[in-house]
N, CA, C and O of each residue as an XYZ file, in Angstrom:
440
protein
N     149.702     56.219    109.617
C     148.511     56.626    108.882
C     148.476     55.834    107.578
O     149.572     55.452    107.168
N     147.483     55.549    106.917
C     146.923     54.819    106.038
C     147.338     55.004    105.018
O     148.510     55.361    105.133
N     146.901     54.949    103.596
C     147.444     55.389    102.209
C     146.537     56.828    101.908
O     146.744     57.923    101.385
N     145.125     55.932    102.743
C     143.708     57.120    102.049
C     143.801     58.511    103.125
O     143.068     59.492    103.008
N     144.633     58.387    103.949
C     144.361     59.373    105.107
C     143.561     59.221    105.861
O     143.365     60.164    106.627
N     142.823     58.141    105.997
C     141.930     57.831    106.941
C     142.539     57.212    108.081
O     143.442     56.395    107.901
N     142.002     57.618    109.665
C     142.604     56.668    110.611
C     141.876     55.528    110.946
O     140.659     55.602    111.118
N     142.423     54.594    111.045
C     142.426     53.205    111.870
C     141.449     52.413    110.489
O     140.586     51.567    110.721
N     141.748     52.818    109.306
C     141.412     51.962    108.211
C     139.723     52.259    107.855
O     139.143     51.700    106.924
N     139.155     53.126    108.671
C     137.668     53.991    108.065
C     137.733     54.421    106.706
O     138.480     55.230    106.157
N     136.593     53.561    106.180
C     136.034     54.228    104.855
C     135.030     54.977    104.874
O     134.011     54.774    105.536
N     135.342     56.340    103.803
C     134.007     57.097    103.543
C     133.266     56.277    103.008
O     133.444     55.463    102.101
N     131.570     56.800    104.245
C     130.781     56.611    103.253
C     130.293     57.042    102.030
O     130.324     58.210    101.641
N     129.746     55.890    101.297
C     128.747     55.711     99.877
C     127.915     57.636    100.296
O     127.345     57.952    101.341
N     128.154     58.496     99.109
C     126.691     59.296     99.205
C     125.696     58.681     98.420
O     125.834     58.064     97.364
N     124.197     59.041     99.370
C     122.961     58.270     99.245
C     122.633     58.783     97.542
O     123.002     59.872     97.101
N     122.083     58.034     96.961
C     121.191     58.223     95.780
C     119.846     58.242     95.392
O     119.237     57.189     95.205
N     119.231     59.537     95.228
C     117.979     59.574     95.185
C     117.534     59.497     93.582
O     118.023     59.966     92.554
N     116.519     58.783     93.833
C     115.970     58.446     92.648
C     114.209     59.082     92.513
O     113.446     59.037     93.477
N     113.770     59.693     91.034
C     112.635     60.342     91.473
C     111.742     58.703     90.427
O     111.910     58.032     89.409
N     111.100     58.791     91.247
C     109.789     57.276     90.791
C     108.747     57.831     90.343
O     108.366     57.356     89.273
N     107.611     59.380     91.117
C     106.964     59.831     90.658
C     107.165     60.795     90.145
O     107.369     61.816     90.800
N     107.175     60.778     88.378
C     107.852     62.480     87.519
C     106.516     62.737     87.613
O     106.479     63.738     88.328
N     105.536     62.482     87.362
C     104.168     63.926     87.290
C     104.214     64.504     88.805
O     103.534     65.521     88.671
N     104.503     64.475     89.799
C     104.734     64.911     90.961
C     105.784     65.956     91.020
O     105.796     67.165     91.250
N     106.554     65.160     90.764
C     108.009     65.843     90.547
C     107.960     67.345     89.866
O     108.161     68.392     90.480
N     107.695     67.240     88.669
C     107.518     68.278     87.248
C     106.010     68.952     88.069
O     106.107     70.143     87.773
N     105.005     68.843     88.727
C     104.325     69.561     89.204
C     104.790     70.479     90.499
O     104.556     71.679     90.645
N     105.470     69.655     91.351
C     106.421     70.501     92.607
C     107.330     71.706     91.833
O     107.424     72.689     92.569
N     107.995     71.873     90.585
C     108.814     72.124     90.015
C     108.763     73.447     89.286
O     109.653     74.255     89.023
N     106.791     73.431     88.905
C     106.407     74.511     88.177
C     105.645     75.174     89.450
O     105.034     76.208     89.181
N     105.597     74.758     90.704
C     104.451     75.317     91.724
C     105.939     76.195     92.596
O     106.047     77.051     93.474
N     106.632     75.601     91.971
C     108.147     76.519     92.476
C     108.481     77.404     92.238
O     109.059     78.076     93.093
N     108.260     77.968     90.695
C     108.552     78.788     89.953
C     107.191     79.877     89.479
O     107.189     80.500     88.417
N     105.948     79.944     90.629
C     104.898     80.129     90.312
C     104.885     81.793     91.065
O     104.983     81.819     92.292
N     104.784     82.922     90.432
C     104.375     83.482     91.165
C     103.181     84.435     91.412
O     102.519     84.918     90.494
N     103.045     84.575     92.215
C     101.396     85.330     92.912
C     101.195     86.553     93.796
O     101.282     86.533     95.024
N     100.933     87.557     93.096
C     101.057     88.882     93.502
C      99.518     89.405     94.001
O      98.760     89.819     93.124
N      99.121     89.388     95.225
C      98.231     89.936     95.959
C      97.806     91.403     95.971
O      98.391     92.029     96.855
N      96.610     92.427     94.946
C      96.495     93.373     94.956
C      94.942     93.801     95.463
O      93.915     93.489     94.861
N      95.004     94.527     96.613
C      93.680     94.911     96.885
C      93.130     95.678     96.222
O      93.720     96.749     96.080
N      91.952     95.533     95.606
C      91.241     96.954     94.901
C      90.472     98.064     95.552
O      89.760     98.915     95.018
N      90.893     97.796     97.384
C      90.434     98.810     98.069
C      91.258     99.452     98.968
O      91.123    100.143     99.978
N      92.241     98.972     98.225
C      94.181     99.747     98.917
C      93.642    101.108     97.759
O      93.219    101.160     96.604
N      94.051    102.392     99.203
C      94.426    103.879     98.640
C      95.628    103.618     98.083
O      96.585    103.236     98.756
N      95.683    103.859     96.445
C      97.078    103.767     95.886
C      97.232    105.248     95.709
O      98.424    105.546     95.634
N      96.238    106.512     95.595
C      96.245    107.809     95.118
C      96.533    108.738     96.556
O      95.920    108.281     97.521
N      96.960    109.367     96.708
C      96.409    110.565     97.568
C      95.820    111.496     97.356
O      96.230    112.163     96.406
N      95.078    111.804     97.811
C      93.828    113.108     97.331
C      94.544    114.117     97.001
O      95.513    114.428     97.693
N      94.185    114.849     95.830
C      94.878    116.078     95.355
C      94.881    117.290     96.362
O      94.120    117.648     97.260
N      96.382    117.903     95.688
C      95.961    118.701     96.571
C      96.963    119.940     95.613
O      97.750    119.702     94.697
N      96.505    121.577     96.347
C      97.688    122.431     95.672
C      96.909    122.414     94.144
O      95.913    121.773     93.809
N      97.579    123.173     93.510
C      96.665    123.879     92.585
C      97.095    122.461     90.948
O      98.114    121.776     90.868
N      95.709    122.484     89.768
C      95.836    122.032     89.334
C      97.328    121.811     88.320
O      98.170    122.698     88.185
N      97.421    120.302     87.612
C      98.520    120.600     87.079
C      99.697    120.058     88.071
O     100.881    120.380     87.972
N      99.288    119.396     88.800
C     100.381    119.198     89.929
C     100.634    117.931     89.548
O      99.738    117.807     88.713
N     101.305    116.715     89.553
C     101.666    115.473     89.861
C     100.902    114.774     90.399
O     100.024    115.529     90.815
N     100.719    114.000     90.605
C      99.760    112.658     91.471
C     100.594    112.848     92.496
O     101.795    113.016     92.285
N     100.110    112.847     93.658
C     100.788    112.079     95.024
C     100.329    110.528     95.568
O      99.275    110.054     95.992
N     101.207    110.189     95.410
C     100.973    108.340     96.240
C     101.759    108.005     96.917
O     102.979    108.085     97.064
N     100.208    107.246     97.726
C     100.881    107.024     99.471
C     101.792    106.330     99.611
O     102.228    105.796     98.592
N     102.401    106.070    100.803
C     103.989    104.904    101.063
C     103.291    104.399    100.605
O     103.581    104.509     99.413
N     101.769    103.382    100.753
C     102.286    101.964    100.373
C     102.486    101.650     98.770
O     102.888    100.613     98.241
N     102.101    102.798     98.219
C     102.071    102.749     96.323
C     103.614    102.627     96.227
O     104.170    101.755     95.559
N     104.357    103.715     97.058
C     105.507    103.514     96.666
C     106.767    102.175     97.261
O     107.805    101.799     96.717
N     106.078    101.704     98.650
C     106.478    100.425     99.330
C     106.691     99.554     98.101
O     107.709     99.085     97.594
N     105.171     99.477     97.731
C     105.300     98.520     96.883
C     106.175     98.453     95.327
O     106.746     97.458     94.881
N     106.100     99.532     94.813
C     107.122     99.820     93.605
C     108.444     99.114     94.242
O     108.821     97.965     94.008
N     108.997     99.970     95.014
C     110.355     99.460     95.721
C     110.650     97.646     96.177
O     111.585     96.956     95.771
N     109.802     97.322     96.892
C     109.792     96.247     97.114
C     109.891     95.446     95.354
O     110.852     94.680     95.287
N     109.281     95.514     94.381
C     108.924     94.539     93.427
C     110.303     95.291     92.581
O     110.637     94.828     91.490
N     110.779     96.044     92.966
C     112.613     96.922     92.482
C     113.490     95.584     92.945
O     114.257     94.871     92.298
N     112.996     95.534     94.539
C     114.555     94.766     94.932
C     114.117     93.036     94.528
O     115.024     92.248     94.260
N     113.016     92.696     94.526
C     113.004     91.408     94.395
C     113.098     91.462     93.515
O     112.899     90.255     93.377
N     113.316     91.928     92.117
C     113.835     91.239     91.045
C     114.703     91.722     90.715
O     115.070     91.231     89.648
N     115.773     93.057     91.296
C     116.406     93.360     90.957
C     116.741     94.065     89.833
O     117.637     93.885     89.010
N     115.622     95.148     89.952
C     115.533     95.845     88.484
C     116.201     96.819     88.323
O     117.198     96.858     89.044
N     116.019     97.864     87.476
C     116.680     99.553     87.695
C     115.358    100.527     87.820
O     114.347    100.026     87.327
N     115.241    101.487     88.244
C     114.024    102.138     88.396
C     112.909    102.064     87.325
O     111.747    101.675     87.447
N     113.573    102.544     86.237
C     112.893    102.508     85.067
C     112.203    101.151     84.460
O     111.228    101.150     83.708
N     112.726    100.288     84.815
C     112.006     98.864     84.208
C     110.714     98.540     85.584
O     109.630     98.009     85.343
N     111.093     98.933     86.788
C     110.416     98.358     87.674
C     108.908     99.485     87.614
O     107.817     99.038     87.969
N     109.017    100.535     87.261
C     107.648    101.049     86.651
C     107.218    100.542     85.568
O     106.018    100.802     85.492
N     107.596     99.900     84.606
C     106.960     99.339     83.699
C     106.307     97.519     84.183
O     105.235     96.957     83.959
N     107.372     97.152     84.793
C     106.788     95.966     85.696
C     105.656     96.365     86.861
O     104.700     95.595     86.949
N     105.679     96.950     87.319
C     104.861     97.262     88.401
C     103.380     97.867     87.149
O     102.405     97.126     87.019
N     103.446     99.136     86.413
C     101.975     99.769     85.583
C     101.317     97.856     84.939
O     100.119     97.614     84.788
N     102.305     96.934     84.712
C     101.693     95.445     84.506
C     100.724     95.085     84.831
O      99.757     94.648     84.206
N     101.080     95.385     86.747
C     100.570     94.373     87.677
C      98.939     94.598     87.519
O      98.014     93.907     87.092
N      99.070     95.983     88.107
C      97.292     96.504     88.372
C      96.513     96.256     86.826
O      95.318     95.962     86.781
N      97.306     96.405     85.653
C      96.609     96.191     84.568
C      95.912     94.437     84.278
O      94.884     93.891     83.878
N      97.349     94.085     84.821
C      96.515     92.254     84.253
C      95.743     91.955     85.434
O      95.080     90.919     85.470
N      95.769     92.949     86.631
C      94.657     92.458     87.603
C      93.104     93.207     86.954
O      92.104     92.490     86.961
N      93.016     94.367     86.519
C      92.229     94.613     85.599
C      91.560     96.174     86.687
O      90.427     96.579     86.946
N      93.106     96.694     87.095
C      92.751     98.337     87.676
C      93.289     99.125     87.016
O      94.206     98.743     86.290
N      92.865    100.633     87.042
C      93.024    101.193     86.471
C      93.747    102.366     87.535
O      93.198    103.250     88.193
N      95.032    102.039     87.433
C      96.134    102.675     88.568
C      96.965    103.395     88.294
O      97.843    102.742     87.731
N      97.287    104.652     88.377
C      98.652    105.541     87.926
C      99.421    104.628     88.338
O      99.029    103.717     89.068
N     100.732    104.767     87.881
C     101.829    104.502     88.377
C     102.661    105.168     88.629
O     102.805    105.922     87.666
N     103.588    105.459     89.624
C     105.066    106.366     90.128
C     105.858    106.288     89.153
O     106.087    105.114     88.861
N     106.403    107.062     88.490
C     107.388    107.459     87.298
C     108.643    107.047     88.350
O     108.699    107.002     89.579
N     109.686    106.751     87.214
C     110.990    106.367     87.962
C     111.678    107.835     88.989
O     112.470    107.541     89.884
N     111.420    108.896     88.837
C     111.938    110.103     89.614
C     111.179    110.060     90.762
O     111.718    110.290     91.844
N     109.724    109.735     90.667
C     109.178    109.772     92.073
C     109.401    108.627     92.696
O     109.130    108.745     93.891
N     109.827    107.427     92.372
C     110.606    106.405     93.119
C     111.785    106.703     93.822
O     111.879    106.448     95.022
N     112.977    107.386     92.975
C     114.027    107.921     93.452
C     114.189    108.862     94.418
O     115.016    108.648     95.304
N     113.501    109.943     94.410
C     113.301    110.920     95.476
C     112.577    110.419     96.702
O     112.688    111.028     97.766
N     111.665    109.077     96.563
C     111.007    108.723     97.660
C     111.877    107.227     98.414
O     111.472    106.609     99.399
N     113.150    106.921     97.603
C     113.833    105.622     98.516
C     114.800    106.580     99.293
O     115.301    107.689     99.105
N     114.822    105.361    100.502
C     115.387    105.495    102.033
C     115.945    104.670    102.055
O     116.574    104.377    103.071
């Protein structure tokens, strides 16, 4: 055997070198990467119709709470921040949406 450990005198290859030629391309791929885009219908039932005597809590449907949960694990929040991220969303979309308090998140994950 050889000095390099290679048999029968094989050299590693060269790794390839990429070079970027177009940066406004580049730096545009880069920020379209880091872009994100949150899809809210304004004719999604986020409420459930009241019910039971006044004074009660809001009820909201799975998908109000799907969605809390879901936007929990993708960023990896703790309950409490992900209601304040989530009351955001519908606001900078420009609804006017209760949001699930962190206890009704908790009692409603599976």
């Amino acid at each position: 055997m050889n000095p390099s450990g290679l048999i029968g005198g094989m050299s590693k290859p060269s790794p390839v070198r990429y070079r970027t030629t177009n940066w406004s391309s580049y730096t545009a791929s880069l920020k379209r990467r880091g872009s994100l885009l949150i899809w809210l219908d304004k004719e999604m039932t986020w409420l459930a119709p009241p019910e039971g005597s006044p004074g009660r809590p809001a009820v909201f449907f799975d998908a109000a709470i799907q969605f809390c949960l879901t936007i929990k694990v993708l960023f990896k929040l703790p309950l409490r921040q992900t209601t304040g991220m989530v009351a955001s969303l519908p606001k900078m979309a420009g609804l006017d949406w209760a949001v699930p308090d962190y206890t009704t998140l908790c009692r409603r994950v599976v």
